[in-house]
VMD Tcl script that builds the backbone (N, CA, C; Angstrom):
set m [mol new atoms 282]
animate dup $m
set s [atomselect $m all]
$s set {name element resname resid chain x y z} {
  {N N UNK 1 A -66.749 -87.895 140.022}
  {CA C UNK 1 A -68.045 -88.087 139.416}
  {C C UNK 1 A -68.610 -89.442 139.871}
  {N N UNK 2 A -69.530 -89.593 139.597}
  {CA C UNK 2 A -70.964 -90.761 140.207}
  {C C UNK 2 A -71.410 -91.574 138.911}
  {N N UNK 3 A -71.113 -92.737 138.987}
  {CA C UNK 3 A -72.711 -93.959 138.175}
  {C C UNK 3 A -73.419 -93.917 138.926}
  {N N UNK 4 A -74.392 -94.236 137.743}
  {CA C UNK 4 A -75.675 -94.774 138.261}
  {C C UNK 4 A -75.787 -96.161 137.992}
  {N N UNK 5 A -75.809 -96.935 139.144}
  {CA C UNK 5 A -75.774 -98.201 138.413}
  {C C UNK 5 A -77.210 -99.621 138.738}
  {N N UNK 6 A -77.931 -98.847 139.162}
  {CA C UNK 6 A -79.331 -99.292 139.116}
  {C C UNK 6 A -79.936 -98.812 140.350}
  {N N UNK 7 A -81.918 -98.971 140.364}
  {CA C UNK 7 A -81.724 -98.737 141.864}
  {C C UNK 7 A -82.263 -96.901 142.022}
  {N N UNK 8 A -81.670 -96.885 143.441}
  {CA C UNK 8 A -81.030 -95.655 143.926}
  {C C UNK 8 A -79.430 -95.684 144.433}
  {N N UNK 9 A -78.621 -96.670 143.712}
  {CA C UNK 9 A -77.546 -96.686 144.137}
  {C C UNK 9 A -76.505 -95.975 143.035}
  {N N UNK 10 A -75.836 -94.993 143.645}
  {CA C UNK 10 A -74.649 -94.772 142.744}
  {C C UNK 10 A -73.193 -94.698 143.682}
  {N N UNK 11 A -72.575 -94.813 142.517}
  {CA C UNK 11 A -70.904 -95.082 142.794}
  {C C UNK 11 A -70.142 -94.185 142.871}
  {N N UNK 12 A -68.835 -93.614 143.213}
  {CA C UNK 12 A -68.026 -92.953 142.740}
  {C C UNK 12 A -67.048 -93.534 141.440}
  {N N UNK 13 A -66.699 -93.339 140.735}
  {CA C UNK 13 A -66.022 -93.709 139.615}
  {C C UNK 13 A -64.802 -93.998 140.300}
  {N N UNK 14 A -64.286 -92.922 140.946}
  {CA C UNK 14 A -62.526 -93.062 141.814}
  {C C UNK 14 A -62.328 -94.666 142.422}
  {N N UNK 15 A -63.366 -94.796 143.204}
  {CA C UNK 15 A -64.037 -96.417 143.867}
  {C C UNK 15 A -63.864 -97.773 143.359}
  {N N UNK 16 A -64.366 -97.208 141.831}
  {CA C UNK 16 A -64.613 -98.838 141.065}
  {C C UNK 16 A -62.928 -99.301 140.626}
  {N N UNK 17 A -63.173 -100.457 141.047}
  {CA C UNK 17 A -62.117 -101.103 140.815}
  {C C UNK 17 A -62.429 -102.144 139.947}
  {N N UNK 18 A -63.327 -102.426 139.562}
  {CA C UNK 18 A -64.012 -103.707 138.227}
  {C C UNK 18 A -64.993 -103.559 137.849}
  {N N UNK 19 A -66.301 -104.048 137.303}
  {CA C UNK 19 A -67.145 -103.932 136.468}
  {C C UNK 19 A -67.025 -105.302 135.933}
  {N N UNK 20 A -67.977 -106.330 136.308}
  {CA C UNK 20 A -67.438 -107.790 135.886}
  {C C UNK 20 A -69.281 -108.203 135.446}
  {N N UNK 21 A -69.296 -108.731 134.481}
  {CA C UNK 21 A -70.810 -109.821 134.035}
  {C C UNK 21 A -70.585 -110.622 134.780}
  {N N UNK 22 A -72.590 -110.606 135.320}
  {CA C UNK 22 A -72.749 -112.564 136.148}
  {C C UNK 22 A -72.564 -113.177 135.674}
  {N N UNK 23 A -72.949 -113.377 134.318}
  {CA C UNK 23 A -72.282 -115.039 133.840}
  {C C UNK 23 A -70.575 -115.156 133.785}
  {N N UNK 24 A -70.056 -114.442 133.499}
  {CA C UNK 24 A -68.545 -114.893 133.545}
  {C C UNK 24 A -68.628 -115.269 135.358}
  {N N UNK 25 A -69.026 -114.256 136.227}
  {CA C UNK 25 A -68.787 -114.264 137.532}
  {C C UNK 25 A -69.712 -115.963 137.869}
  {N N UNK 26 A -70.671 -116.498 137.416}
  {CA C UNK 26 A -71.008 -117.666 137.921}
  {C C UNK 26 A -70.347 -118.849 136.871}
  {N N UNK 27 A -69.664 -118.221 135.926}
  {CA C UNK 27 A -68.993 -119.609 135.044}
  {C C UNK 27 A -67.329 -120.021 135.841}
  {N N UNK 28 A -66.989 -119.243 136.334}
  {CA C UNK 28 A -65.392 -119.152 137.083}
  {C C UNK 28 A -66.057 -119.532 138.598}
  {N N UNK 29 A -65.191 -120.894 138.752}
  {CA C UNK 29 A -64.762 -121.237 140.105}
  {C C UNK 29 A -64.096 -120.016 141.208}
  {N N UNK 30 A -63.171 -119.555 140.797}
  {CA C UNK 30 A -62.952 -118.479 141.028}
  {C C UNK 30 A -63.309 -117.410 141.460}
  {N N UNK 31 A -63.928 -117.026 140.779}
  {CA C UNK 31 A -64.930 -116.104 141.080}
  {C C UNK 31 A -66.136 -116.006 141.828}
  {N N UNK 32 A -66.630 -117.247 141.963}
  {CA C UNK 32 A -67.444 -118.206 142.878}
  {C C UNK 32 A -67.431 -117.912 144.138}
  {N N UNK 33 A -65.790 -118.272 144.439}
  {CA C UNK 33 A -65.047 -118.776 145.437}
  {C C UNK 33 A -64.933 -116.580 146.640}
  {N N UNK 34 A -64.460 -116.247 145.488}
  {CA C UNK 34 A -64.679 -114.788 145.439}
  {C C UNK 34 A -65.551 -113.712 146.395}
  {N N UNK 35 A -66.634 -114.466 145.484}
  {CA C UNK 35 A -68.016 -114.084 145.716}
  {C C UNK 35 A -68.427 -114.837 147.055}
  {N N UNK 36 A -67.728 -115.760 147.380}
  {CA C UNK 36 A -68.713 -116.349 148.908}
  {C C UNK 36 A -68.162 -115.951 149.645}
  {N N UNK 37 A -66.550 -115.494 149.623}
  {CA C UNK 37 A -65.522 -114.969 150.790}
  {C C UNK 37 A -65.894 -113.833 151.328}
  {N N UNK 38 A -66.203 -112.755 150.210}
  {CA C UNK 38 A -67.045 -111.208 150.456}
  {C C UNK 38 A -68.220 -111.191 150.497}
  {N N UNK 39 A -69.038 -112.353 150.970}
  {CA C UNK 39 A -70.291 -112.311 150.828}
  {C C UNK 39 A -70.959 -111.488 151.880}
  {N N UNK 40 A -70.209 -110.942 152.312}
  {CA C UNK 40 A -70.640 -110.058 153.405}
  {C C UNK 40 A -70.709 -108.236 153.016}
  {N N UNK 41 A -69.991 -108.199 151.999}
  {CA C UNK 41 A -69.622 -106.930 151.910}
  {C C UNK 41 A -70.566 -106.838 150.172}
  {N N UNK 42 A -71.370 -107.615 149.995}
  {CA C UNK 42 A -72.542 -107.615 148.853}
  {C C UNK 42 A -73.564 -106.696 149.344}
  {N N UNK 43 A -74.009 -105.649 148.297}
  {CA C UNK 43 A -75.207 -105.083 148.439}
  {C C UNK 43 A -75.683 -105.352 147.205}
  {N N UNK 44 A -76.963 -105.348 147.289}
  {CA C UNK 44 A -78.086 -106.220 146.772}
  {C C UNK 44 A -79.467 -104.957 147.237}
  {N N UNK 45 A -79.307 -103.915 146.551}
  {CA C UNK 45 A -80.775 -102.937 146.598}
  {C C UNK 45 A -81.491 -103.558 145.738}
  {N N UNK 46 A -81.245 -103.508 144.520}
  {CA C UNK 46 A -82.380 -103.958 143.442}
  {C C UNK 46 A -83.479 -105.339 143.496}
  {N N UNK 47 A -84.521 -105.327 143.120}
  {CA C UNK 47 A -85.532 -105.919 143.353}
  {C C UNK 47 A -85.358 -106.710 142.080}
  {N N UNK 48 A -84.609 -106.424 140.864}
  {CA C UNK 48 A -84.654 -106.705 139.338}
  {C C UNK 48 A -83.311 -108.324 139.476}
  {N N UNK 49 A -82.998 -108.712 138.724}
  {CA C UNK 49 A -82.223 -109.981 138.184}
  {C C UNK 49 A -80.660 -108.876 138.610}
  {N N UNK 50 A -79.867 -109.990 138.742}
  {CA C UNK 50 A -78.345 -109.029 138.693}
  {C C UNK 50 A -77.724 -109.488 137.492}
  {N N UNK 51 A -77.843 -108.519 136.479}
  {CA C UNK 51 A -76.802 -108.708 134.941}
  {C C UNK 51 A -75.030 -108.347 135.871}
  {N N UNK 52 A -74.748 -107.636 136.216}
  {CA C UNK 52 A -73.211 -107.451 136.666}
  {C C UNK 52 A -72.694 -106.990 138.060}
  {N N UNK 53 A -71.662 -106.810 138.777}
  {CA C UNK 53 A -71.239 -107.048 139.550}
  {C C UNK 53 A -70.159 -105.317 139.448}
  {N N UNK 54 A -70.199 -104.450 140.451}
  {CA C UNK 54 A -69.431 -103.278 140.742}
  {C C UNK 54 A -68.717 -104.107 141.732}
  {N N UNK 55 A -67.308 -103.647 141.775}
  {CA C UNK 55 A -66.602 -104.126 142.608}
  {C C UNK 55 A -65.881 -102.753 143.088}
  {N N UNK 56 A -65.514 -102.493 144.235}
  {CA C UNK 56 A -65.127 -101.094 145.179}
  {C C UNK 56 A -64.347 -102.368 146.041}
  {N N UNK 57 A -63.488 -100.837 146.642}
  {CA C UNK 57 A -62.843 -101.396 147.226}
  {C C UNK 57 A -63.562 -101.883 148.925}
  {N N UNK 58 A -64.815 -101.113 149.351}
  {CA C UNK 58 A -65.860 -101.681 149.788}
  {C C UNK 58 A -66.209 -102.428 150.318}
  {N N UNK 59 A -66.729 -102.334 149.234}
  {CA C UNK 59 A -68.110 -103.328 148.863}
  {C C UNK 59 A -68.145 -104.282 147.593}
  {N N UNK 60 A -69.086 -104.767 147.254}
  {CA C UNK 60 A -69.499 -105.560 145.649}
  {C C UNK 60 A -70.945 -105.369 145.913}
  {N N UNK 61 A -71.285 -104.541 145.071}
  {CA C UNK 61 A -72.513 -104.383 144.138}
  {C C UNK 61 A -72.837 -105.235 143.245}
  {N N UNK 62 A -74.417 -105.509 143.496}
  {CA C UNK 62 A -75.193 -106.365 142.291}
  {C C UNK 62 A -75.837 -105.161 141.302}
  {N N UNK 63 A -75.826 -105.059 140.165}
  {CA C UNK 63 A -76.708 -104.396 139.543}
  {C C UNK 63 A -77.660 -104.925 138.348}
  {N N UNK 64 A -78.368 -104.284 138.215}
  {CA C UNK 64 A -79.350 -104.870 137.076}
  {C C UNK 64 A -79.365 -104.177 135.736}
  {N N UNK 65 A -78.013 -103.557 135.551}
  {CA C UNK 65 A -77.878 -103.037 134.424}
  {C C UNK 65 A -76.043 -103.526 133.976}
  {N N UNK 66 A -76.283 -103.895 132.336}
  {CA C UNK 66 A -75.387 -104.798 131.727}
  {C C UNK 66 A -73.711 -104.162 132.359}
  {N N UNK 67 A -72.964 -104.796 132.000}
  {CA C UNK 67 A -71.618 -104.340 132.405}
  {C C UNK 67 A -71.200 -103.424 131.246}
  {N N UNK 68 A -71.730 -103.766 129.925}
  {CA C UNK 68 A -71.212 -102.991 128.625}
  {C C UNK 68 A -72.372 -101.527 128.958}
  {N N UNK 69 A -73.447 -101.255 129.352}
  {CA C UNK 69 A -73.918 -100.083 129.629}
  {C C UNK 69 A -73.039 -99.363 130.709}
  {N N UNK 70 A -72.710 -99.915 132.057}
  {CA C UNK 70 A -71.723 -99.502 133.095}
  {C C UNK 70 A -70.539 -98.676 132.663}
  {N N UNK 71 A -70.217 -99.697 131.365}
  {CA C UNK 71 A -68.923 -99.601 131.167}
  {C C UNK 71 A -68.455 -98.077 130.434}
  {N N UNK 72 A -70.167 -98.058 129.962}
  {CA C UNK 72 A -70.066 -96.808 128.868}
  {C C UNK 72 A -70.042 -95.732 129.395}
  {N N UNK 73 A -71.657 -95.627 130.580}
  {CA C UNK 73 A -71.606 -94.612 131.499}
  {C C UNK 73 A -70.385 -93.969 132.407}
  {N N UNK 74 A -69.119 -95.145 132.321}
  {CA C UNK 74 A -68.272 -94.864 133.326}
  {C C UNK 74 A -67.561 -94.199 132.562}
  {N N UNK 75 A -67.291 -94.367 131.373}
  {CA C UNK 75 A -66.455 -93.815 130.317}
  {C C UNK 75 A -66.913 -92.203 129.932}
  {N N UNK 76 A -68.140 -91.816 130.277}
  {CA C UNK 76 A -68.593 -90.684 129.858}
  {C C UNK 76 A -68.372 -90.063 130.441}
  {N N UNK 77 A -68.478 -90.195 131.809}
  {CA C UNK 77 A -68.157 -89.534 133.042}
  {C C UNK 77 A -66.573 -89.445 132.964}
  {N N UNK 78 A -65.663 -90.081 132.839}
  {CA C UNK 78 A -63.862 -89.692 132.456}
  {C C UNK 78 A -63.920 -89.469 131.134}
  {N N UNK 79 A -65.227 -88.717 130.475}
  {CA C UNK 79 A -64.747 -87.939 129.219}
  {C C UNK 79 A -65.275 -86.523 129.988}
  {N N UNK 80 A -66.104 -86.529 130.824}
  {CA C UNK 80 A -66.024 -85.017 131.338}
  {C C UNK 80 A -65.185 -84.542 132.271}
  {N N UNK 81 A -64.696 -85.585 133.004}
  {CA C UNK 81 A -63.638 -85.082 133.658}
  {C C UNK 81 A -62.602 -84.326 132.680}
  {N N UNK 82 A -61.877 -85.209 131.896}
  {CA C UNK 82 A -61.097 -84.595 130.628}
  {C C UNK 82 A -61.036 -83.477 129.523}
  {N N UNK 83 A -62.265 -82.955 130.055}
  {CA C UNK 83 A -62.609 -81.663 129.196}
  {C C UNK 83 A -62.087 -80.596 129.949}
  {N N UNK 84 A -61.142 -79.624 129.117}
  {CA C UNK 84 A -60.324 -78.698 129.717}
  {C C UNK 84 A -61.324 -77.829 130.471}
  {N N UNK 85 A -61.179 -77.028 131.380}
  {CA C UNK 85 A -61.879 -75.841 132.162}
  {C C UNK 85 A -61.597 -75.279 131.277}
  {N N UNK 86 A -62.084 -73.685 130.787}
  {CA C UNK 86 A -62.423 -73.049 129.838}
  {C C UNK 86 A -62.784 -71.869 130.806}
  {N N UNK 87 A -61.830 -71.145 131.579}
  {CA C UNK 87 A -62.294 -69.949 132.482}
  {C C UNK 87 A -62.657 -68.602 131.292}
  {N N UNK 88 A -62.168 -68.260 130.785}
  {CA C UNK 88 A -62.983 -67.184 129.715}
  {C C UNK 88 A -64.188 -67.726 129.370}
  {N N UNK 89 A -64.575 -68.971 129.036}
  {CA C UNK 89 A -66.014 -68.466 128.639}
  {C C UNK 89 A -66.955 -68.547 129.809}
  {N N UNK 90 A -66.702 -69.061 131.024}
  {CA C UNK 90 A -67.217 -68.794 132.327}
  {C C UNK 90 A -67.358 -67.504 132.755}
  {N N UNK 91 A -66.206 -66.840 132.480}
  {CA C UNK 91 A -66.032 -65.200 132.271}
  {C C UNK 91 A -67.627 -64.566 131.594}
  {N N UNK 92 A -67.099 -65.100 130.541}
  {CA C UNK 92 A -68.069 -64.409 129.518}
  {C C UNK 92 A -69.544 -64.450 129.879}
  {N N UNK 93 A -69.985 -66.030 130.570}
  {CA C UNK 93 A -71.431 -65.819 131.187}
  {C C UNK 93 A -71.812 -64.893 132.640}
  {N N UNK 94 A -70.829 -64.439 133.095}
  {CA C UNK 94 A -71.143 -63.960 134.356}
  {C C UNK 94 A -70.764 -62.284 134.467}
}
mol reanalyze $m
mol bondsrecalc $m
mol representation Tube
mol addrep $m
């Protein structure tokens, strides 16, 4: 399954390997440090402010939507994965 994580950009879920807020990402040296090493492998579609940071194994995505919305959407999407197949009632519509 796919986010949407601003944009016209979406993700594969399998992909993401983090989901991190800019401010933690510009309060950590670290992360800083991070961020300038892969500065090559940053995409940057959005025209809007970057609230959080997708991290793939990739790439690093800027997005303009919060990490706690990301976080939710990503979660919804591995609640449909988790929903049993149900071949009888597939049956039943066809």
């Amino acid at each position: 399954m796919f986010i949407h994580i601003g944009g016209d950009t979406v993700v594969s879920t399998k992909e993401v390997i983090s989901i991190l807020d800019h401010q933690t990402m510009k309060s950590s040296k670290i992360n800083k440090a991070f961020l300038h090493e892969k500065r090559k492998t940053i995409v940057d579609h959005s025209e809007e402010e970057t609230k959080s940071y997708v991290i793939t194994q990739d790439a690093i995505y800027c997005s303009p939507i919060s990490s706690l919305t990301l976080k939710r959407r990503a979660q919804f999407v591995d609640s449909l994965d988790q929903v049993p197949f149900a071949q009888a009632e597939v049956e039943e519509l066809t």
